[in-house]
N, C-alpha and C positions, 0 to 999 in steps of 0.2 A: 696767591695766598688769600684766603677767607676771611674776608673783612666785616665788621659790624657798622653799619651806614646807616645813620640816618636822613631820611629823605625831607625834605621839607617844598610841597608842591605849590608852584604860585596857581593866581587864579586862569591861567590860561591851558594849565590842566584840567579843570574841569568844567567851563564853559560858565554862559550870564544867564539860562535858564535850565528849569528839568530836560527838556528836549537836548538843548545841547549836552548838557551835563551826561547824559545817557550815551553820547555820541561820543565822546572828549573823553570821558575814563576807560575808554576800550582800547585808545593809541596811548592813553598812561598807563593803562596795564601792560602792554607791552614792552613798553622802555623800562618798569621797574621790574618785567619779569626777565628780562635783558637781566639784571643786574645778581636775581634768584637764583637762574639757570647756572652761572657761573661759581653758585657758593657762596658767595655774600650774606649773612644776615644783612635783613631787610629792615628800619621800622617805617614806616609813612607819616606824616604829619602834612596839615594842607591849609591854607586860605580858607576864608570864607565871607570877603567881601561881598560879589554883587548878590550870592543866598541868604547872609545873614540880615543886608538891606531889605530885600525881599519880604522874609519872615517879619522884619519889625511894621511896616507898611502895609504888611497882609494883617498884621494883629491889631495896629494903630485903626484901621480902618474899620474892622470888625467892633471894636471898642466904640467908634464913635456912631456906628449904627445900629447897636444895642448894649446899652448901658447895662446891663446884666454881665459883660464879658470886659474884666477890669484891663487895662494898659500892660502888656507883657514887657516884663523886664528885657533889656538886655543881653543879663545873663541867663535867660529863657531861650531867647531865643538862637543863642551861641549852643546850647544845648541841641534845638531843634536841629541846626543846621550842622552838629556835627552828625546825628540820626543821619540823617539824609545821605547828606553827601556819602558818610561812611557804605551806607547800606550799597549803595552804587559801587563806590573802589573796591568792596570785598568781595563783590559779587561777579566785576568786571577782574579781578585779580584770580579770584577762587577759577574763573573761567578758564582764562589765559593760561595760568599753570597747568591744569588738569589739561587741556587742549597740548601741549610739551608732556605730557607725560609727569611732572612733578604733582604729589601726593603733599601738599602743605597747608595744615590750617592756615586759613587768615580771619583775625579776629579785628574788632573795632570795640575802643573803649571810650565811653563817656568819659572825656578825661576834665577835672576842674583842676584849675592853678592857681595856686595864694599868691594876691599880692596886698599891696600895704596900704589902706585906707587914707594912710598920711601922703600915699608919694604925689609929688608935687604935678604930675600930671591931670590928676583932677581939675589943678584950676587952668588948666591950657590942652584943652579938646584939641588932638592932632590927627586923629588916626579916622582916614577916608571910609568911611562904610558906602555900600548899596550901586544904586545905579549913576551916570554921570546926568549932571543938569546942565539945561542954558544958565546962562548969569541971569535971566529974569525970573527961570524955578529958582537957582537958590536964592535969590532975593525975598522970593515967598517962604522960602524954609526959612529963613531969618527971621521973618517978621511974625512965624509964629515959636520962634525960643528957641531955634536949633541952631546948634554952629554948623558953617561950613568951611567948605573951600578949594582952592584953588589946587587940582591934582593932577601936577607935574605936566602943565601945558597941554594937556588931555580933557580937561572939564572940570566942572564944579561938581564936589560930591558933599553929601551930609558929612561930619567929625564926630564922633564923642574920644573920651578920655584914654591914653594908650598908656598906662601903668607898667613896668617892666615886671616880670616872674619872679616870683620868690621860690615855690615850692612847685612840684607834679604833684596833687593828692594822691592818687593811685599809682606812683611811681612801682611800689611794690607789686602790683597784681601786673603791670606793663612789662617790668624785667623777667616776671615767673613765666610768662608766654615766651619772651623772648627766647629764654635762654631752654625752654620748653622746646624751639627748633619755630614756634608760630609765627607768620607775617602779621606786622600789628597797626593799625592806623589809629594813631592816638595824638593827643594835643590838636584836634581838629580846632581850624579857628582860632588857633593861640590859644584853646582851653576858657572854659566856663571860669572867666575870674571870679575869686572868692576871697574872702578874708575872714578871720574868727571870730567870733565873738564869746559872748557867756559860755561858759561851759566849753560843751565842744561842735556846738554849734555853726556851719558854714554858711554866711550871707554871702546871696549873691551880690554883684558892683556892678555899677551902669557904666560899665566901660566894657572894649574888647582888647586882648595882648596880640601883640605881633605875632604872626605866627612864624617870624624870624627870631626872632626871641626867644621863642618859647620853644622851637624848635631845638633850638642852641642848648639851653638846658637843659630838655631832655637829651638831649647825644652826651652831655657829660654824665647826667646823671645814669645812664645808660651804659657808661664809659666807652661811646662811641670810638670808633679809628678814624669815620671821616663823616661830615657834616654837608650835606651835598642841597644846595638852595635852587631852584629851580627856580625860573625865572623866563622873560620874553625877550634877551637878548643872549645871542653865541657868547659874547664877553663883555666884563667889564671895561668902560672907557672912559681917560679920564679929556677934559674940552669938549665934550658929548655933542655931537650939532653945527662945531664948530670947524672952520677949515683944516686945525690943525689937532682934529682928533685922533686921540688914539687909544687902538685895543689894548689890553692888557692881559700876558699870558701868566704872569706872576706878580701876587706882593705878601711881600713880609708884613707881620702887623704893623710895625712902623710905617713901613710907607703907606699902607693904609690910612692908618690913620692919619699922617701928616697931610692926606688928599682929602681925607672928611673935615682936616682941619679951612683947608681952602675952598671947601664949599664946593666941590667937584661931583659929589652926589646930591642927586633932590631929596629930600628930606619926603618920607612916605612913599618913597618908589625905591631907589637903590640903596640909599641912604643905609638904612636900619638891613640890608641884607649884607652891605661892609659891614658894618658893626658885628653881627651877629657872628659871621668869617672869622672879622680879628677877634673875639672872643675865647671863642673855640680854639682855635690854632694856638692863642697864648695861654688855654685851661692845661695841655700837659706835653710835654714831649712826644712829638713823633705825631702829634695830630693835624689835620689837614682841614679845611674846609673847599670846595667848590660851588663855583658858579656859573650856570649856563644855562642852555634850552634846555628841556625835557628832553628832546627825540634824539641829545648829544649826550645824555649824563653816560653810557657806557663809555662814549669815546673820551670824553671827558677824564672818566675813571682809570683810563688807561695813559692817559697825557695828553692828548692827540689836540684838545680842543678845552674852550671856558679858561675862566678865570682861576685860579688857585692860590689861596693865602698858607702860606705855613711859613714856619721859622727858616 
């Protein structure tokens, strides 16, 4: 039966430069045209860590070697990097299908997400952007104002502030494609955070949203069937590392969350993609979330494999 999936791709679908990136969205076009071929409405939504780093150090740089080209926001260059990226998956997608014979737009939307000026993430920078440092770069990124830190025993990366989603701005033009029959890559990055101001005015924020998160609310607001997280491991485990770890082929929100309560997830790596799971799965009856590789999400979708939260 023909389901409405939202996809949400970590960063090891689309690689840590242009080059790779060029290389790495032609084996995810595949696996999400795996998903097409079989009748599924499709949307995409993706990461945009080591590009969105990227862009802010290609702009920082530029800034301080001519003072005529002011400090790019943020949420500039969340924008920049969903262009990008997008331009690649719709193009590596638009491929793949036509190459099978399917005739389906796929479109990319500049998508921004409201969130709340007040929320208390501001004053607690968590959320790992760019490339990984030694402990002696990020000691220099310290000392000149920027938070870092320590991500999930893999390296040191830059933080700024991770806000949770209030709204999709263009949720309405996102659903008319959809339900129009189009593939749509939207919420790239977690979305261009924004919040209102005078009038109707949208400032950007110097933060980036999860794009597990952000993911999550678009599948509801989308009224997704299942919420599918993409990620660099077959399954969720909870003692990760340890002798007496184990996979998991099922949990209910509960038990989820009773294992985020014991600290079983790293906080910036798996953490926020349970969360995002038990969210879903508890937004309506009969909704699912999974977790897994990319190159599994069909077998996945079919039982075989990944993690799976539902009631």
């Amino acid at each position: 039966m023909s389901q409405r999936i939202v996809i949400a791709l970590g960063g090891n679908a689309l690689g840590k430069n242009l080059p790779e990136q060029m290389i790495a969205v032609k084996g995810t076009a595949k696996a999400i045209a795996d998903l097409i071929e079989r009748g599924d409405q499709v949307v995409v939504a993706h990461g945009n860590g080591p590009q969105v780093g990227m862009i802010n150090t290609a702009m920082t740089t530029l800034s301080r070697e001519d003072s005529s080209h002011p400090m790019a926001p943020m949420s500039v260059c969340t924008a920049m990097s969903q262009g990008y990226i997008g331009y690649d998956l719709q193009n590596a997608l638009r491929e793949e299908l036509l190459n099978r014979g399917i005739r389906k737009p796929v479109s990319t939307i500049l998508t921004q997400v409201e969130v709340d000026p007040q929320d208390p993430a501001f004053q607690n920078p968590s959320k790992p952007i760019g490339a990984f440092m030694t402990e002696a770069e990020a000691e220099e990124m310290r000392r000149r104002g920027n938070a870092v830190m320590e991500d999930a025993g893999r390296g040191w990366r830059r933080c700024v502030a991770s806000p949770l989603p209030k709204a999709v701005v263009e949720i309405d033009a996102i659903r008319a494609l959809v339900d129009a029959g189009q593939v749509v890559v939207a919420c790239g990055g977690g979305g261009i955070p924004v919040f209102p101001t005078e009038g109707n005015h949208l400032k950007g924020a110097g933060a980036v949203v999860d794009k597990d998160f952000a993911s999550e609310l678009l599948a509801e607001l989308l009224d997704a069937d299942a919420l599918i997280i993409l990620t660099a491991v077959e399954k969720v485990a909870v003692n990760f590392g340890k002798p007496d770890q184990k996979w998991l082929d099922h949990m209910t929100p509960a038990e989820a969350r009773g294992y985020a309560a014991q600290g079983q997830f790293a906080p910036g790596s798996m953490l926020p993609k349970v969360q995002a799971a038990l969210k879903f799965a508890e937004s309506k009856p009969g909704r699912a979330a999974l977790i897994t590789l990319l190159e599994k999400a069909g077998e996945g979708m079919a039982g075989k494999t990944g993690t799976t939260v539902s009631q």
